[in-house]
C-alpha positions in Angstrom: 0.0 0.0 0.0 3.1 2.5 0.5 3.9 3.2 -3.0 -0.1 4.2 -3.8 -0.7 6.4 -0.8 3.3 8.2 -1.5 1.7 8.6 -4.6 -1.6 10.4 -3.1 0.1 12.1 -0.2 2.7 14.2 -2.9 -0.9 15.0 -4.5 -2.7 16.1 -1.9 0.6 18.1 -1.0 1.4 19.6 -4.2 -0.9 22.3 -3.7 -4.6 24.1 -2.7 -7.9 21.4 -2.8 -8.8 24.3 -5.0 -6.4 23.7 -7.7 -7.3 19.1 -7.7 -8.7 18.2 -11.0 -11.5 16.6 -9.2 -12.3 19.8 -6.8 -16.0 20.3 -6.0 -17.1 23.5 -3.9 -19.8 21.5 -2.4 -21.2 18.0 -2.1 -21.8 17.8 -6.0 -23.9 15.2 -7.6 -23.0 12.5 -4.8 -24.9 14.8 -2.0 -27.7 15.1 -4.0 -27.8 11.5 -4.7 -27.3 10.4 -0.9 -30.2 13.0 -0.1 -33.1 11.6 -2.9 -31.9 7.6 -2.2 -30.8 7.1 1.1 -32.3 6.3 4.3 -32.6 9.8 6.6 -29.7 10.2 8.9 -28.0 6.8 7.3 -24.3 6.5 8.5 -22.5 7.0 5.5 -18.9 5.8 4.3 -16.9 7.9 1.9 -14.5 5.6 0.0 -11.4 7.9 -1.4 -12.6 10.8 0.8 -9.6 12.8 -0.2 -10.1 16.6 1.1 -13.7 16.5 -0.2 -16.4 18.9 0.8 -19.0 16.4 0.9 -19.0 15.8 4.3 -20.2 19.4 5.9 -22.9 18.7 2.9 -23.4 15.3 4.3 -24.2 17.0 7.3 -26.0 20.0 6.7 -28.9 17.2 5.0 -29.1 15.5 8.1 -26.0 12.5 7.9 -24.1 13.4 10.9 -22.3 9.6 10.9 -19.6 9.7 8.2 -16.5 7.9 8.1 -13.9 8.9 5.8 -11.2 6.2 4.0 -8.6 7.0 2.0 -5.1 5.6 1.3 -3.2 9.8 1.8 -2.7 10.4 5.3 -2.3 14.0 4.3 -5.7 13.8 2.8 -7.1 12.6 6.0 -5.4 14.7 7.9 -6.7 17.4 6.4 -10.2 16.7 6.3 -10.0 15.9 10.4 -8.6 19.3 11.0 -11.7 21.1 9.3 -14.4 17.8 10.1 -13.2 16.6 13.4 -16.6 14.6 13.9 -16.1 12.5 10.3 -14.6 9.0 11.3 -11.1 8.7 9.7 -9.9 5.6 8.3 -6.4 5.1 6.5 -6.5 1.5 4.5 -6.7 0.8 0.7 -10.5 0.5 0.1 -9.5 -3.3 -1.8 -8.2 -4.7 1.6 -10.6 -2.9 4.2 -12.1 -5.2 6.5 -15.2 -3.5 7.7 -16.0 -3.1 11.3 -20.1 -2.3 11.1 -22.4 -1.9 8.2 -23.2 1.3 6.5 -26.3 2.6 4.9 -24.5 4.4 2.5 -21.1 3.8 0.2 -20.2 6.9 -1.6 -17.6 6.6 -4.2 -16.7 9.5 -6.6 -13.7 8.5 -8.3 -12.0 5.8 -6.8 -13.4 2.6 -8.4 -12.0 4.0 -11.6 -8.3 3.8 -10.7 -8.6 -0.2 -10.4 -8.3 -1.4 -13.6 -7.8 -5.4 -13.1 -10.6 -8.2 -12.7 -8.8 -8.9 -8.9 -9.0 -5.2 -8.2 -12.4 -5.0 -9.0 -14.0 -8.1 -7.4 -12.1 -7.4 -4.1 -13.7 -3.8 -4.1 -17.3 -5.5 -5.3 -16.7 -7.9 -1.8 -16.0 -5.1 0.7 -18.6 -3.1 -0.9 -21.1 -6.0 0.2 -19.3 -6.6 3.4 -20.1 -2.9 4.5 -23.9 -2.0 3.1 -26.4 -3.1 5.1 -29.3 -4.6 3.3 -31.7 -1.9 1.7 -28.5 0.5 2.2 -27.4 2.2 -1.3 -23.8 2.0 -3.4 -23.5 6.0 -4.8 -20.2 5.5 -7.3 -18.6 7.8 -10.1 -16.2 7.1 -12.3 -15.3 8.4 -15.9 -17.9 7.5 -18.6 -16.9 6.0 -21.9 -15.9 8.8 -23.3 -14.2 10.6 -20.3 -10.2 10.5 -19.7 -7.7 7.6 -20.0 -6.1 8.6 -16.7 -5.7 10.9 -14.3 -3.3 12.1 -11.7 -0.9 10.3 -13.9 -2.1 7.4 -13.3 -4.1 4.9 -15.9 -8.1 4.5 -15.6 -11.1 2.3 -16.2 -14.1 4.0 -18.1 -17.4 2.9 -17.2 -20.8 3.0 -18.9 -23.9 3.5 -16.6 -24.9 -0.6 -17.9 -21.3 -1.7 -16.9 -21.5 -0.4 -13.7 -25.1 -2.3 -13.0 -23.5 -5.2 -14.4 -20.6 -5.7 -12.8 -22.3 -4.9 -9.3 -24.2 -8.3 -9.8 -27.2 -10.3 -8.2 -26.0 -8.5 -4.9 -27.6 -5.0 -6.0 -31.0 -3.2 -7.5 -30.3 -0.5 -10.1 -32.1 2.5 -8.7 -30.5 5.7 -10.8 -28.2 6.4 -13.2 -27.0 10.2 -14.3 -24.4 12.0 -16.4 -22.2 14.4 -15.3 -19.9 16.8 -17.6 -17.2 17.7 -14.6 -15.4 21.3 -15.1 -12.3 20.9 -13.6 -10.8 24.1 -11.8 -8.1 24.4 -15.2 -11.5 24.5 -17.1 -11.5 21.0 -19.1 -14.3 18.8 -19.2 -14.7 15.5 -17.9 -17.3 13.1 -18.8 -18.4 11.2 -15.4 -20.9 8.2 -14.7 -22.6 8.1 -11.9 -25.1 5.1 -10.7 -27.1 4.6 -7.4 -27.1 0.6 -6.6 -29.4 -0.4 -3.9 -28.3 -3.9 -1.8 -30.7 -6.4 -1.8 
């Protein structure tokens, strides 16, 4: 796990959350998601928290428990120092071993960066680990026609379908949306987002 959070830490040092590719001034489509799908007051797990704002949105709609993972220690850091209720956890999302169940998963941008079968079936097994039955999967990644990688590293595009699919027998499709992301350099990127519900 060392050489992936290095790699996150020197991002999340390199400069302002402002001036992050994937900066959002608020809680962005994944608040409002949480808000029309989820369970009132649901505790909530934010997989590749990062520095995001989500949480004080989280909170504002009424989802005080939140627990924040990410592999950047300076990320979590961070966040602690401006959230000091969020839950902080520092493990790679692929080998987390869950410790309660969660009415939400939100992932914005994560599940893209794993771009093998392994990867992506030991994320699919935590993810079902954590939910609790009737509890909702919120994920973004890049859509088909987003980028190839990002933060120099290589991605995994997504289609809305491929999402559903690969979530399995475990999960209901309950939404699906498109979001056209302007980065704070002012380019465009193409994100998927689905809301899964476990069955």
């Amino acid at each position: 796990m060392s050489g992936a959070a290095d790699h996150w830490d020197k991002v999340y040092a390199a400069g302002p959350r402002e001036g992050l590719s994937w900066y959002e001034p608020d809680g962005g489509v994944s608040a409002r998601l949480i808000a029309e799908h989820a369970a009132p007051g649901a505790p909530v797990v934010m997989v590749g928290a990062g520095r995001s704002r989500l949480p004080g949105a989280l909170r504002t709609s009424g989802f005080g428990d939140v627990t924040a993972l990410d592999l950047s220690d300076a990320a979590l850091e961070a966040l602690a120092a401006e959230a000091a209720w969020v839950r902080c956890i520092r493990a790679d999302v692929t080998r987390w071993v869950p410790e309660r169940r969660y009415g939400v998963w939100q992932d914005r941008a994560v599940f893209h960066f794993l771009t093998t079968p392994e990867a992506q079936a030991a994320y699919r097994r935590v993810m079902v680990q954590a939910l609790a039955p009737g509890g909702i999967a919120v994920i973004g990644t890049f859509d088909e026609d987003g980028p190839e990688r990002c933060s120099g590293l290589p991605v995994q595009r997504w289609s809305g379908a491929g999402l559903e699919q690969w979530a399995g027998a475990d999960f209901v499709p309950r939404a699906r949306l498109r979001q056209v992301h302007v980065t704070p350099q002012g380019r465009e990127q193409p994100f998927v987002f689905v809301v899964l519900e476990r069955v």
